[in-house]
Every structure is written in structure tokens, then in C-alpha cells.
C-alpha positions in Angstrom: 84.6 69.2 113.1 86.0 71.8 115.4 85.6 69.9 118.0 87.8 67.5 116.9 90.0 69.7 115.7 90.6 71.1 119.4 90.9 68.0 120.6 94.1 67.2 118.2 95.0 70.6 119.4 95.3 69.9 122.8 96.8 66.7 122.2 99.6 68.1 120.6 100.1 71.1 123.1 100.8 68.4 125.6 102.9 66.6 123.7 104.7 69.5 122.6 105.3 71.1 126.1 106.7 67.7 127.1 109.4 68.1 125.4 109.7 71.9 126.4 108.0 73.6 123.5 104.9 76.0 123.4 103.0 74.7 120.3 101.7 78.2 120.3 104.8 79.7 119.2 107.1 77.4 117.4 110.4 78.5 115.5 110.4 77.9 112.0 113.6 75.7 112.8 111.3 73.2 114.8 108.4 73.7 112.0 110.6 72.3 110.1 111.9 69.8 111.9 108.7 68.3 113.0 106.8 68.7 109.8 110.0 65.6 108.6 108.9 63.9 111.6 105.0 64.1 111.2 105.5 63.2 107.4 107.3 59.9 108.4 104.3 59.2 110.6 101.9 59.7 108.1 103.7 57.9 105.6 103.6 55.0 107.8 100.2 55.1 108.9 99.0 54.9 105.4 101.0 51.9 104.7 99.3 50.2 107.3 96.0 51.0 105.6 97.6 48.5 102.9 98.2 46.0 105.8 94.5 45.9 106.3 93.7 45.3 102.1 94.4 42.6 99.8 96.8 44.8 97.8 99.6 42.6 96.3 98.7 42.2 92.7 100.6 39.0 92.2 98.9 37.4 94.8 95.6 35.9 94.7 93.5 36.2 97.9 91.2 33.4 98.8 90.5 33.9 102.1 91.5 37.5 103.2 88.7 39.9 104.6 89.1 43.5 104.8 88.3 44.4 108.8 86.2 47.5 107.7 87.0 48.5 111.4 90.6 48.4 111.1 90.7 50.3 108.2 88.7 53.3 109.7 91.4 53.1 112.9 94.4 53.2 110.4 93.0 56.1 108.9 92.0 58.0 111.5 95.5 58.0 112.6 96.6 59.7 109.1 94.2 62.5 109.8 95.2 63.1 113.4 99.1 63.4 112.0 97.7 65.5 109.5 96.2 67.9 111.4 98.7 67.9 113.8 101.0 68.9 110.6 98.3 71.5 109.8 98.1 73.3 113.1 102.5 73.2 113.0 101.9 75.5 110.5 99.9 77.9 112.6 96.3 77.1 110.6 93.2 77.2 112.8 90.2 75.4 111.8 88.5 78.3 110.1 91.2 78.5 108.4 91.7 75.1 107.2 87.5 74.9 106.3 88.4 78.1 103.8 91.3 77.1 102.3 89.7 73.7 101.7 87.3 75.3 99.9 89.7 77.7 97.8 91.2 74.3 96.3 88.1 72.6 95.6 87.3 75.5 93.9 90.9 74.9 92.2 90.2 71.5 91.8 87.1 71.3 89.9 87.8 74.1 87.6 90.6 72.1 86.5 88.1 69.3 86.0 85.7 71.2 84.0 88.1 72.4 81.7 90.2 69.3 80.8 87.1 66.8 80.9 84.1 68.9 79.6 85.4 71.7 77.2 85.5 70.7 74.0 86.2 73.1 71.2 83.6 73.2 68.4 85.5 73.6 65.4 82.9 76.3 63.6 84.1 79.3 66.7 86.8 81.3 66.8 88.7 82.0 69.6 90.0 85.0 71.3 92.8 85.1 73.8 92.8 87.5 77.1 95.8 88.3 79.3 95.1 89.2 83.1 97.1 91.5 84.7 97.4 94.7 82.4 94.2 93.4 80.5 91.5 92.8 82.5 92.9 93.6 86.3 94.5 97.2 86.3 97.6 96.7 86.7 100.4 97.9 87.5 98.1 100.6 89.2 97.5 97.7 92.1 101.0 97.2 92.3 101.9 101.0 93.3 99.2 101.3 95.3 100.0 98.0 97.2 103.6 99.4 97.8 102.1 103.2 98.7 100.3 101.9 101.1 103.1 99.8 102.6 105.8 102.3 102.8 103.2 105.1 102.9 104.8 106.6 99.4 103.0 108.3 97.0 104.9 106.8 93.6 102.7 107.3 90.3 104.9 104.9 88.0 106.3 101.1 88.0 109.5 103.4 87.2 109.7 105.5 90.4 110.0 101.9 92.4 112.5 101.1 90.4 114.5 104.2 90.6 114.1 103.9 94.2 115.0 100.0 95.1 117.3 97.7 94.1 116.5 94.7 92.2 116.4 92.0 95.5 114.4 94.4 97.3 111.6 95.0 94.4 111.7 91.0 94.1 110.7 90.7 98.0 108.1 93.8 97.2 106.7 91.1 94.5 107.3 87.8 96.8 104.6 89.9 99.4 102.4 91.3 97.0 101.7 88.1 95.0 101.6 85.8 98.7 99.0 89.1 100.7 95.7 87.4 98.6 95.3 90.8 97.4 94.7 89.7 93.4 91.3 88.4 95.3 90.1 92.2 95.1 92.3 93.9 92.7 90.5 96.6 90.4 89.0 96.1 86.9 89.7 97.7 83.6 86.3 98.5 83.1 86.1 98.7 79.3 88.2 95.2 78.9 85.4 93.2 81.3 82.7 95.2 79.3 84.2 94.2 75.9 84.1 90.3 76.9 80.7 90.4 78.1 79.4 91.6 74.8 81.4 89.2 73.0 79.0 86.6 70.8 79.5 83.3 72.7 77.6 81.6 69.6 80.6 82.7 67.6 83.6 82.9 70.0 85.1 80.9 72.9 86.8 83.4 75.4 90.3 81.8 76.6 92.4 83.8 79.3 95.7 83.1 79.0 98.0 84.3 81.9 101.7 84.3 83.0 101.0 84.6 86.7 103.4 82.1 88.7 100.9 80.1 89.9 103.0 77.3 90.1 105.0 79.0 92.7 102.7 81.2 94.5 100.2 78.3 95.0 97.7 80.7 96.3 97.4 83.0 93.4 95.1 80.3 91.1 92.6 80.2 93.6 92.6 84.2 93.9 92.5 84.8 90.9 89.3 82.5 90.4 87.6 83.9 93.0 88.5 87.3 91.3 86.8 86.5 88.4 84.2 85.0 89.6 83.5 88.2 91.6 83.7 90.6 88.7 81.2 88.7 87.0 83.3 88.0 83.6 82.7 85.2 81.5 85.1 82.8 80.2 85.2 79.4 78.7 88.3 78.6 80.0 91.6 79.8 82.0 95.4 78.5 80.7 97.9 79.3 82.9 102.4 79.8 81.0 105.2 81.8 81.3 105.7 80.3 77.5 102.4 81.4 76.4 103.4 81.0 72.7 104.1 77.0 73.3 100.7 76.7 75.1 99.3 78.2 72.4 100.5 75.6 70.3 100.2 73.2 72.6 96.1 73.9 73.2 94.7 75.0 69.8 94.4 74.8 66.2 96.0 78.5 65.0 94.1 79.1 62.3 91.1 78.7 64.8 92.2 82.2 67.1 91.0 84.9 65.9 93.3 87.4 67.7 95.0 87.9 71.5 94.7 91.3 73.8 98.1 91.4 75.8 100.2 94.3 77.6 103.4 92.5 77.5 105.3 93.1 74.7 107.4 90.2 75.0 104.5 88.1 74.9 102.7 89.8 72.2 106.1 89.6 69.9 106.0 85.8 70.6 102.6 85.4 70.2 102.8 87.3 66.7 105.6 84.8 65.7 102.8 82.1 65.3 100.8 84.3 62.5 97.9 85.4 65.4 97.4 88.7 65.5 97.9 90.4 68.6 96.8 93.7 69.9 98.6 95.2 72.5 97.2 97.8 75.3 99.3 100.7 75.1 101.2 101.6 78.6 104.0 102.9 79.9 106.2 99.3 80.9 105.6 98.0 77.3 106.9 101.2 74.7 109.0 99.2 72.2 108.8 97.9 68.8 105.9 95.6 67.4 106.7 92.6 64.7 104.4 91.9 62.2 101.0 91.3 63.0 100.6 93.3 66.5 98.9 96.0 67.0 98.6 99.1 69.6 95.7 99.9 70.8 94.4 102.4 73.8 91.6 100.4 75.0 89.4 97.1 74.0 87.3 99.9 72.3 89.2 100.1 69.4 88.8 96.6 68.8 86.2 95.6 66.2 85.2 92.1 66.1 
């Protein structure tokens, strides 16, 4: 495979410094320009596939026979366009080999869930948040933007005190897009606390409002996160609306309570009768509706 990757490589280099470019160091203007123009080709080349198939429902095909070998032609010219579009974008072949891998991960974690997960009536279930939950934050946050600016802040506060609101968005933008949630810290007692949880009695649901959908990358880091702390789970939801997905997902009387840090979310999430308890810290002082409760640490939970 890398050999053929080079060779696409060095096709395009030529084509490119033809037309007085070095492929090695194209403007994001031309990236641009020429990931339109390599789409259209690859839109085209797969149409052609069709050429080579009975496809036409309506029709009725009597005599036609698929040239196996015109097939494989046709779509070996979709792959070369597409990693010509790949290598555009600046991805090597290693690179290409591990993010194919971070989406199959992706991919068939999706699967597992929507195909092979289904809830026995009998358990309960508890819901997790991530981030302020089970991965330390916002400690990974400050120490993501310490080590950038070479600071020493101690609170979410002192960033914002010290940058305006575009500029702490862009601090996010980079933080959420580095692949550091891959490695991000633990709260030790909240990963102990699921471990220990009865799995005879309770299916574990983490329930997150990381932007996955925008930051593509973050699902798979954050799968490979928790595969790497060795939690367990029975299955990972992912909405900024995480009282509608509640609804959306399971029977409430089945939930037996949520841990969260957000105290937006826990409100919400109390609006629906669950009962939520809510690790104490310094972002989320406030006041609690009905039915959510502050608590220190998992600890104080009792099951």
C-alpha cells in the first residue's frame, strides 16, 4: 500500500509543478480550489462504475454482462482521485492507515450500540457525564493553556479575566482539534466508582455534550480514551440537549440517577423527575431545582 500511495504521489507532483505549483506546499486558496476540482472527478468516475452495471430499475436487462474488468478500472480511478484529494490535504500514508483505523473504531462502536444493545427491562440505568466527571476537567484545560502561553493560571476564571471572549473560543477551537482528550487525566474516584458498579443490576450510559459533530476528531479520542483508562460502559450517547436524548433513548422510570458537573444540564435533567447529583466545583456554584443533589465526589454516592 505505500507503494502505491507514492506512486499517486509522484503522479500528482508532476502534474502539479506543471502547472507551476509545488504539491509540497500548497496555499489553502489552491487546497481549496483543487479539492472542487478533484471532487468533480470523483464524482464522475463513480458514475461510470454505473455505466459498467445494469442499474436502471425500470429496465429489464436481458442480455447485459457486467465486464468485471471494467469495473475494477473505473474504480481504481476513484481511489487514485481520492488519494490525490488526501495527500492535497497534507496526509501521508501513515497517516491515512491511523486515521482509517480511528473511524473504524468510530464506525463499529456505532454499530454495536444501535444493532446489539438492547436494554433488559429488569436494570436500572445510571447516567455519566465526561468532561468534569470522569476526565478532570477543567484542570486539562489550564494546563493545556499553561503550557501554551507558558502561564501559570490555577482557575477557568483567571483565563477569563485575562482574554476576551473570541480569543478564549480560538483557545477551545485548538484545544478540542490538538487530540489531546486522547490522554487527558482521570478522576480517579469517578472511574473507580463505575467499575464497582453491579453490571447484573445496572447498565452504565455516558452521556456527553462534547461537539463531536463539529470537532470530528474528538469521538474517536475520546473512545480511545476510554478504552485506555480501562472503564466500562454499555454504551456512549453523544447531545448538547441531553434532556431530549434522554427522552429520546429511555424509559425514565428505568434511570436510576445521572452524575453531571454542569449545572445547566443537571437542572434540565432534573426537570424530567431523574435525580441528578452534581460534582461540586468552582464553574457550576448556583442553585439546584428539585431533585439534584451536590456532592464532593462519586464517594458519597450510595447505590
Amino acid at each position: 500500500m505505500n507503494e502505491l500511495w507514492d506512486i499517486q504521489y509522484k503522479f500528482n507532483e508532476k502534474f502539479f509543478k506543471k502547472n507551476n505549483i509545488d504539491f509540497n506546499n500548497i496555499s489553502n486558496e489552491l487546497k481549496n480550489h483543487y479539492s472542487k476540482e478533484f471532487i468533480l472527478h470523483i464524482s464522475r468516475e463513480i458514475f461510470e462504475v454505473l455505466n459498467e452495471i445494469p442499474f436502471k430499475m425500470h429496465r429489464e436487462y436481458k442480455t447485459f454482462k457486467s465486464k468485471r474488468k471494467n469495473i475494477v478500472e473505473e474504480l481504481i480511478d476513484v481511489q487514485k482521485y481520492l488519494w490525490g484529494l488526501f495527500q492535497i490535504w497534507d496526509v501521508d500514508y501513515n497517516e491515512f492507515c491511523e486515521e482509517f483505523k480511528r473511524k473504524s473504531n468510530v464506525v463499529q462502536q456505532r454499530y454495536n450500540q444501535e444493532f446489539n444493545i438492547n436494554f433488559d427491562k429488569n436494570k436500572k440505568i445510571i447516567l455519566f457525564d465526561i468532561d468534569g466527571v470522569i476526565a478532570d476537567y477543567p484542570n486539562c484545560f489550564i494546563e493545556f493553556i499553561n503550557k501554551k502561553l507558558s502561564t501559570n493560571y490555577k482557575t477557568l476564571f483567571d483565563i477569563k479575566n485575562n482574554y476576551d471572549k473570541k480569543t478564549r473560543i480560538d483557545f477551545k477551537d485548538e484545544y478540542r482539534n490538538s487530540g489531546i482528550k486522547k490522554n487527558i487525566p482521570v478522576i480517579k474516584d469517578t472511574v473507580e466508582f463505575i467499575n464497582n458498579i453491579d453490571r447484573n443490576k445496572y447498565y452504565i450510559v455516558i452521556l456527553t455534550a462534547r461537539p463531536y459533530s463539529k470537532y470530528f476528531r474528538i469521538y474517536a479520542d475520546t473512545l480511545e480514551w476510554l478504552k485506555n483508562i480501562d472503564i466500562y460502559y454499555d454504551m456512549i450517547l453523544w447531545d448538547e440537549k441531553k434532556d431530549r436524548r434522554i427522552l429520546e433513548n429511555f424509559d425514565i422510570n428505568q434511570i436510576e440517577f445521572m452524575v453531571e458537573d454542569n449545572l445547566y444540564y443537571a437542572n434540565k435533567v432534573s426537570e424530567l423527575n431523574i435525580k441528578v447529583y452534581i460534582l461540586n466545583n468552582e464553574y457550576n456554584i448556583g442553585n439546584c431545582l428539585k431533585n439534584v443533589y451536590r456532592v464532593n465526589s462519586t464517594k458519597e454516592i450510595i447505590i
